[in-house]
C-alpha positions in Angstrom: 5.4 -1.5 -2.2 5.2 -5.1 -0.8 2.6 -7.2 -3.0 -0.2 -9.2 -1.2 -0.2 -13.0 -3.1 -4.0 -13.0 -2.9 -3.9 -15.7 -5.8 -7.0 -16.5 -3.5 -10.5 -14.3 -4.1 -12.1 -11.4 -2.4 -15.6 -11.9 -1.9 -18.4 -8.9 -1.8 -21.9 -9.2 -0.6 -24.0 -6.6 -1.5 -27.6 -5.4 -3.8 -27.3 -7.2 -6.8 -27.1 -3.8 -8.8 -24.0 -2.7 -7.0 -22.3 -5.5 -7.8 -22.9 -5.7 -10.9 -21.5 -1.7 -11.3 -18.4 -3.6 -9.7 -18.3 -6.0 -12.5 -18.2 -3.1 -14.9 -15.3 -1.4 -12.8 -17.2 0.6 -10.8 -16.0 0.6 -7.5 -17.6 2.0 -4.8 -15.5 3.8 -1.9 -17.8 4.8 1.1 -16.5 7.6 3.9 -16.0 6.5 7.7 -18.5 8.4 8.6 -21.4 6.2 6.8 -20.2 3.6 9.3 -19.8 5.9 12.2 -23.7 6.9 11.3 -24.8 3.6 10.2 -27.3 2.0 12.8 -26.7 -1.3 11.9 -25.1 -3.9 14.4 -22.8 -5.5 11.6 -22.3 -2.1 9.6 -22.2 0.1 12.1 -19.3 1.2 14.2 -19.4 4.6 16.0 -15.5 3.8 16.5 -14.6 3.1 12.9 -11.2 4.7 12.3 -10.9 6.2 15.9 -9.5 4.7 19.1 -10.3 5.4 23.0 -8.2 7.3 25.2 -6.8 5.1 28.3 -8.7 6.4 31.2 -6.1 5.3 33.5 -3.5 8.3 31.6 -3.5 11.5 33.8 -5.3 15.0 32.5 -4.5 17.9 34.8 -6.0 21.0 35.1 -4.2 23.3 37.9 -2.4 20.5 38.9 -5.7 18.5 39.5 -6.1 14.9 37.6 -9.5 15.0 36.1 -9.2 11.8 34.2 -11.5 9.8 36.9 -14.4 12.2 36.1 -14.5 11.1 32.3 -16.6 8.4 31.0 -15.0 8.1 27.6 -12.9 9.9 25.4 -12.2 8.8 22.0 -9.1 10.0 19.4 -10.5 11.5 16.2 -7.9 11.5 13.9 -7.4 14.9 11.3 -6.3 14.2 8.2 -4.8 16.5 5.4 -7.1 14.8 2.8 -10.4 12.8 1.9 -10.3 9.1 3.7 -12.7 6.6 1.7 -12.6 2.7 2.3 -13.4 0.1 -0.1 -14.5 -3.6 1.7 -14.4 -6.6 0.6 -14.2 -10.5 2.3 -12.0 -13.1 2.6 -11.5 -16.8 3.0 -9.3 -18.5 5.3 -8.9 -20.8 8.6 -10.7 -18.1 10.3 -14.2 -18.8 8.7 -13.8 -22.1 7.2 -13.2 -25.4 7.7 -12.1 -28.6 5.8 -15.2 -31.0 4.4 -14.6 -34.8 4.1 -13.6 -34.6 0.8 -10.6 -32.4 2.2 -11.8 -29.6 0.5 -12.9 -26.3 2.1 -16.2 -24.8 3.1 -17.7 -21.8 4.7 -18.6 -21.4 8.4 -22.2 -21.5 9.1 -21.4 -18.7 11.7 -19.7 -16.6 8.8 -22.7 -17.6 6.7 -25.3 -16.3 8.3 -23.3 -12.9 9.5 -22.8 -12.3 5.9 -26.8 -12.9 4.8 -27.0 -9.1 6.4 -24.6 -7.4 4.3 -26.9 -8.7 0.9 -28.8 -10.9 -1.3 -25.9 -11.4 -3.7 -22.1 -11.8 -3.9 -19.1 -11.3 -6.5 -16.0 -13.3 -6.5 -13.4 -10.7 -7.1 -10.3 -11.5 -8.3 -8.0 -9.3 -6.2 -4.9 -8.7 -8.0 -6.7 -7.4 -10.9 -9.3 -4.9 -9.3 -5.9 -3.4 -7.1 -3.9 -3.1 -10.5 -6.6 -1.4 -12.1 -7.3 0.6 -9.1 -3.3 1.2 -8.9 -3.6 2.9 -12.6 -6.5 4.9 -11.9 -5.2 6.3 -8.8 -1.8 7.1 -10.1 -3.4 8.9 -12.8 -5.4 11.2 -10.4 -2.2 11.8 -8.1 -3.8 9.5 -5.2 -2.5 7.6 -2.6 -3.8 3.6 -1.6 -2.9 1.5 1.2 -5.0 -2.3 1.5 -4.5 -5.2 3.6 -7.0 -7.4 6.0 -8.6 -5.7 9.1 -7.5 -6.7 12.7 -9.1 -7.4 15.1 -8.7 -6.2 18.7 -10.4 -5.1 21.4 -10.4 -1.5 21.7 -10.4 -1.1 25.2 -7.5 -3.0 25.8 -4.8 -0.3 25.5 -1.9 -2.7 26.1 -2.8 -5.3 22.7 -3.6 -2.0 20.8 0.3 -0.5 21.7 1.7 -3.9 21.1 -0.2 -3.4 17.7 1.0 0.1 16.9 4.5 -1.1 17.4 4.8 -3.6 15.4 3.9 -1.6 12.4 6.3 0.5 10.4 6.7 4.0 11.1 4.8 5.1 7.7 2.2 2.4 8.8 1.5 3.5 12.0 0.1 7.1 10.7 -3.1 4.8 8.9 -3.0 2.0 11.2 -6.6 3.7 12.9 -8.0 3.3 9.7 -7.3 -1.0 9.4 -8.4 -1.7 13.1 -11.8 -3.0 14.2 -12.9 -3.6 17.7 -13.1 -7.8 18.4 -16.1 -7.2 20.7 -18.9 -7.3 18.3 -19.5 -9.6 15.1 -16.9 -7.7 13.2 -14.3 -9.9 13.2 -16.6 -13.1 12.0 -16.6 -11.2 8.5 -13.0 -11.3 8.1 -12.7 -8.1 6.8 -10.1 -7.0 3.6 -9.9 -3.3 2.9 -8.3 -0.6 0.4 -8.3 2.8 2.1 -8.0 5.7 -0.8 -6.6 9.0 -0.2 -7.6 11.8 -2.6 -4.5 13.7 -2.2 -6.0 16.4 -4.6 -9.5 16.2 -4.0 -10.4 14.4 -7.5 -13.3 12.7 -6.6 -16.6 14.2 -6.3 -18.1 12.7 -2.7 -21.7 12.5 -1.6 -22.5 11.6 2.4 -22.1 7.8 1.3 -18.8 8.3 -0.3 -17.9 8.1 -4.2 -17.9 6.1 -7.0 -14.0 5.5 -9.0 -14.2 4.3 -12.3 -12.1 2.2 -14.1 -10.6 -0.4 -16.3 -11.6 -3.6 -14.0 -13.8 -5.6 -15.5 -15.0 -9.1 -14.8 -17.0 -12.3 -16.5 -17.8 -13.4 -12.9 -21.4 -14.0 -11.9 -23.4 -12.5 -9.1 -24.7 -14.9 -7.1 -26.9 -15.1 -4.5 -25.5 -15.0 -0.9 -27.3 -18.3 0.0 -25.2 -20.3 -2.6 -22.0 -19.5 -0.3 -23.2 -22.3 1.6 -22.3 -24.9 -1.5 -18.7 -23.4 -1.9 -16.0 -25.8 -1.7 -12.3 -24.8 -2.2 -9.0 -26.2 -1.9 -6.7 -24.8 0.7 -4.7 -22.7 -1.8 -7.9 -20.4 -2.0 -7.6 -19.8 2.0 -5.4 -16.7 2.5 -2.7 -17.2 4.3 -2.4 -14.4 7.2 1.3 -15.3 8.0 2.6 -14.4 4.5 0.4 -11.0 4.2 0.5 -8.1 5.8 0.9 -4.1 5.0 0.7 -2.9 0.9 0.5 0.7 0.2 1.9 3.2 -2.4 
């Protein structure tokens, strides 16, 4: 496993009651289909975990290329087990930038994208909720894979190859799963994610996903999302995309 050095935070912005499960070590995993379904422009993304089909690749039938005919088609990918996700948000060059007394600060841009996700927010700190997530998952036989989400546009077939192939072979079988179209406001939230996979169907799921409890717990206010606006960090808070990339067990 390669570790992620996220000495920096996680930040979640959600109802004050759900975060305050969190800070109990309740951690909420929802399915891909609650985003597929979800009607919201910032939540919502019919494409979540599933990737288009480039037009311009031949389909023959008796010889005949029927590919012109087809408006979209999109990959829908099968897996062997339950797929939940786990979201979180992080700080770096991407959405911040440096006050004049050379600390750091939130974008407004990122601030007000985030307003629509909740009225409150919990500084997470990371390397604790994934090693008490890593204990309860090896106790229930699961699998885990997190990293930050990237962002491309999911039309262009060529930068989503290139993508492909720079992962690593075991990578490349749950890289679907950690890529967001760059077309909408997605990529303003800057996006971390754990992926579960209930290997042995442990976890009882409703539509919206399930609940994992365990040992995480936290001291760490919820605050209200407005108050993001006052944050003010130094620069070894900012993650650092060139040191972190794929972590999965």
């Amino acid at each position: 496993m390669q570790r992620m050095e996220l000495q920096n935070a996680i930040y979640q912005i959600w109802k004050k009651e759900h975060l305050e499960q969190l800070r109990n070590g309740i951690v909420h995993f929802s399915t891909l289909k609650a985003f597929q379904k979800d009607p919201t422009s910032f939540r919502g993304d019919k494409m979540e975990g599933r990737l288009y089909i480039d037009p311009k690749q031949p389909m023959l039938v008796n010889g005949f290329d029927i590919s012109s005919f087809m408006k979209e088609c999109v990959i829908s990918y099968e897996t062997n087990c339950p797929e939940f996700s786990f979201s979180a948000s992080i700080l770096s060059r991407k959405n911040c930038h440096k006050c004049t007394d050379g600390l750091y600060t939130v974008n407004q841009e990122y601030l007000n994208e985030m307003r629509q996700f909740g009225e409150c927010f919990l500084t997470i700190n990371a390397f604790e909720l994934i090693e008490a997530l890593r204990t309860e998952f090896s106790n229930t036989g699961s699998g885990f894979e997190y990293h930050p989400v990237v962002y491309i546009n999911k039309t262009n077939y060529s930068k989503i190859q290139e993508y492909f192939n720079n992962l690593s072979s075991k990578n490349r079988l749950t890289g679907h799963l950690f890529l967001k179209d760059d077309t909408n406001s997605y990529r303003i939230q800057n996006e971390w994610r754990m992926v579960l996979f209930d290997f042995n169907n442990h976890y009882p799921a409703d539509n919206n996903g399930v609940n994992v409890k365990t040992c995480y717990l936290t001291e760490m206010p919820v605050l209200d999302t407005e108050s993001l606006a006052t944050l003010r960090c130094s620069e070894e808070y900012l993650f650092d995309e060139k040191e972190n990339s794929h972590a999965n067990t």
